[in-house]
N, C-alpha and C positions, 0 to 999 in steps of 0.2 A: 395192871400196867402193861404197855403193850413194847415191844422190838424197836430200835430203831433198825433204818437201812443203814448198809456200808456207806452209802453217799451220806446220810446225817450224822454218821460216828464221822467221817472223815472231814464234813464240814468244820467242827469241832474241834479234831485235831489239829488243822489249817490253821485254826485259829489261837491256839495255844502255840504255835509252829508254823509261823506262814511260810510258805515254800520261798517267797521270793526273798527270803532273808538269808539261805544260804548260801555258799560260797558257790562262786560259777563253774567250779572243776565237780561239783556236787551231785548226787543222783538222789532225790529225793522224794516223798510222795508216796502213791499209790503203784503197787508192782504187780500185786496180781489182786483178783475179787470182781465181782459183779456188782455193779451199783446199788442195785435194786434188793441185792440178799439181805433175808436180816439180818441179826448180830445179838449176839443172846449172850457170848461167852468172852472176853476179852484178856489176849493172854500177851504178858510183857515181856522183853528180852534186850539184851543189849546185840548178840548177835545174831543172826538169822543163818545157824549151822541146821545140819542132817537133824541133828539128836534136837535142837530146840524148838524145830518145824516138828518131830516127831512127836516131842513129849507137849507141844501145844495141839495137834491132831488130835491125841490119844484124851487131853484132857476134855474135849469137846470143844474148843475153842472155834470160832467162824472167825475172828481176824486178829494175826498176829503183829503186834508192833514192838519193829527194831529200833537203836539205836543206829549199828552201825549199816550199812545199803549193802545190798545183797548184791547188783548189777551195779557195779561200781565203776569197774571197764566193760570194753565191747566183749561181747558175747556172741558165736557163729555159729553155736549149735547148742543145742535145749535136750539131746540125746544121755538118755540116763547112764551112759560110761563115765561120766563124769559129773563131780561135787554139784554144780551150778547146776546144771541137768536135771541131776536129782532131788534136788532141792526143789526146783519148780516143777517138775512132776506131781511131786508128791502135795505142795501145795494147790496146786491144780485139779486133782483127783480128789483131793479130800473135801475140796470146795472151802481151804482156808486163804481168806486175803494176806495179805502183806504189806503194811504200809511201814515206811522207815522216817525217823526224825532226826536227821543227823548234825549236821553246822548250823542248821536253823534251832534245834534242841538248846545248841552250846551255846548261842547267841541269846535265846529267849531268857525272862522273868517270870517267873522263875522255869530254873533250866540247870543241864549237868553242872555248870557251874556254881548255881547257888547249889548243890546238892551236896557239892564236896565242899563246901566253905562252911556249911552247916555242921559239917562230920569234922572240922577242923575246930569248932570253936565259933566261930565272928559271927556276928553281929548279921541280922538280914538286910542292915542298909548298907553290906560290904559294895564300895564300889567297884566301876569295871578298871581292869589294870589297864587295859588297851582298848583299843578302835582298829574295826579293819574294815573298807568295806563301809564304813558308817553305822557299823553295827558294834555292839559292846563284845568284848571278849576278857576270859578272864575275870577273875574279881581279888581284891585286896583289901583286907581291914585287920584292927588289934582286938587283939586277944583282953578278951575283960580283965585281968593281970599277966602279968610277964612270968613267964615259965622258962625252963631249959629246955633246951635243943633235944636232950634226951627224954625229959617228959611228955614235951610233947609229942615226938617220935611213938613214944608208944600209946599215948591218947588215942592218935590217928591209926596206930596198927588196929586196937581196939576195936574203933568208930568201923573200920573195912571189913567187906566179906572176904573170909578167910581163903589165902592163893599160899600156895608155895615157896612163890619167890620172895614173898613180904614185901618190907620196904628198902630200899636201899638211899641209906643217910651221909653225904658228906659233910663235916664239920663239927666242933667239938662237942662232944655230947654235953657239957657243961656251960656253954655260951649260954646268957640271957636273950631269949627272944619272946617278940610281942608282935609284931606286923609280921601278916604272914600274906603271901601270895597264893594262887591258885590258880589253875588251868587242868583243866578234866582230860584224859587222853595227852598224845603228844605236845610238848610243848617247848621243846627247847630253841625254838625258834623266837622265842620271847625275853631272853636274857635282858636287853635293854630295857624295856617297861617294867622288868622287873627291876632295874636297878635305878629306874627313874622312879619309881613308885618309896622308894624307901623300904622295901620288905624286909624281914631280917631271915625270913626262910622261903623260899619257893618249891611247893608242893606239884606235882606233876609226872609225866609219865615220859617213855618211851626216850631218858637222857643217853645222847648217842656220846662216846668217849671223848674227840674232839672239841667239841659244843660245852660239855659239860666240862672238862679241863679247862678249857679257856675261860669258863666261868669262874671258876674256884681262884684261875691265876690273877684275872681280872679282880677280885675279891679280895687277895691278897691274905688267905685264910680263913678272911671273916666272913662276914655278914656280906650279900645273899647264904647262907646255906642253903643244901638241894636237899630232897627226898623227894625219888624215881617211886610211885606208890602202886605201880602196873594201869596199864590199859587199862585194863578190863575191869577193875577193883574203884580207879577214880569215877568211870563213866556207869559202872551198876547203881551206884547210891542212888541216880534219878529216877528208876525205873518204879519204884513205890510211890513217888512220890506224884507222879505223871498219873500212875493207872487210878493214885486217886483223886484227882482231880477230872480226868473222864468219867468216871463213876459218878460224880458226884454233879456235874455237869448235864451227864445225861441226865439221871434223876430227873433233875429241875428241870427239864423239859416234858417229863413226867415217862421218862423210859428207864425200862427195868432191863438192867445187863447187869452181870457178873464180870468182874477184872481180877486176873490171878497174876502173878510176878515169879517166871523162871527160875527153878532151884539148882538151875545147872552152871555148874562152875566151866566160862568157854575163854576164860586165860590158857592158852594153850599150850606154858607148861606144867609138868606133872609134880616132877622133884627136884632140889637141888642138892649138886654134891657138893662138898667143900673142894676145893683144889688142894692139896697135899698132905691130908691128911683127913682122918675122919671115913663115916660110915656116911652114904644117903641119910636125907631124910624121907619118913614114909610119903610116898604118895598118897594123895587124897583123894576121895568118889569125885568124879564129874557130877 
């Protein structure tokens, strides 16, 4: 079996992730790479830091694929005193590309969304909760029986790669719930679809105090309940399930490549303390 080129892994990609479905404030695509290079070694991540450009260098890898975009704002200099710098450096020298699939990821079928719906329970014909764009966002279905707020809490701890922060749950850990919302990365810009959709939990990230208060008052205790599941933790789930579908893609086109998925934990924090009481908890390896 013979290499593909970076142009034929990225056609592929494109097509699992069309560029033109992500959002317009979006950076997405090809960052760095020569068209023409092979591609032998295929290494997944959700974010494109120092250590996961390193430890995909290190593993042999010719092109690394982000989740989240690397050049996301403007950028004046590519000088190694700094993170961004460095990072293209170092992919640059090692002759690893960079491609990211980011709003177009979260939109696609499957995609971060069905990835965390899957880790939640539902069904794969969960539908999308929202529309943005013309494009599906989010997904919402029931749970094959009704559980509690607290079981299922920690079903989904479970289902996640393990972070620090865990999850953080408002609502009675004893409520009956069955319809569950979901939205991979930040999402507290959704309240409304969520509460149009009927959910009785909405799973998601990055709830800012505000948003997420006004939710719960709005709620009036009940149902929506929220669980904050981290960044990093909702949008990793897809990364396996992506590199194998490339894998398996290329195949069939009769190309032999390898696809490996990042062991690096890049939630970026380490431990939590309790507030007024209590010792840390340990820290965990990146």
């Amino acid at each position: 079996m013979t290499s593909p080129t970076l142009a034929e892994t990225i056609r592929v990609l494109d097509g699992f992730y069309p560029p033109d479905t992500a959002a317009d404030w979006d950076r997405v695509g090809l960052v760095t790479g020569d068209a023409a290079q092979e591609i032998n070694r295929i290494h997944f991540a959700v974010d494109p830091t120092l250590a996961v450009i390193e430890e995909a260098r290190d593993s042999g890898a010719d092109l690394l694929v982000t989740h989240h975009p690397l050049l996301l704002r403007g950028v004046h200099s590519v000088a190694t005193t700094t993170a961004k710098g460095a990072a293209i450096t170092t992919l640059v020298v090692a002759d690893l590309a960079l491609y990211c699939a980011h709003t177009n990821a979260d939109v696609a079928t499957p995609g971060v969304n069905d990835a965390l719906a899957a880790a939640c329970g539902l069904p794969t014909d969960a539908e999308a909760l929202d529309e943005e764009g013309g494009q599906p966002v989010g997904r919402v279905g029931d749970l094959a029986q009704p559980t509690t707020l607290g079981a299922f809490s920690r079903a989904l701890a479970a289902a996640l790669p393990a972070a620090p922060a865990g999850l953080r749950v408002s609502g009675d850990p004893d409520a009956v719930v069955r319809r569950i919302a979901v939205m991979g990365g930040a999402g507290d810009d959704r309240f409304d679809a969520v509460r149009r959709s009927g959910a009785d939990v909405y799973v998601t990230a990055d709830l800012r105090h505000h948003p997420a208060l006004e939710a719960r008052e709005e709620a009036r205790s009940g149902a929506p309940y929220l669980i904050d599941a981290g960044h990093w933790a909702t949008e990793s789930l897809w990364l396996a399930d992506s590199a194998a579908r490339l894998g398996a893609a290329l195949a069939a086109q009769g190309y032999d490549v390898q696809t490996t998925v990042s062991q690096l934990r890049t939630d970026p924090w380490d431990f939590v303390v309790p507030t007024g009481h209590g010792e840390p908890t340990e820290p965990k390896e990146r």
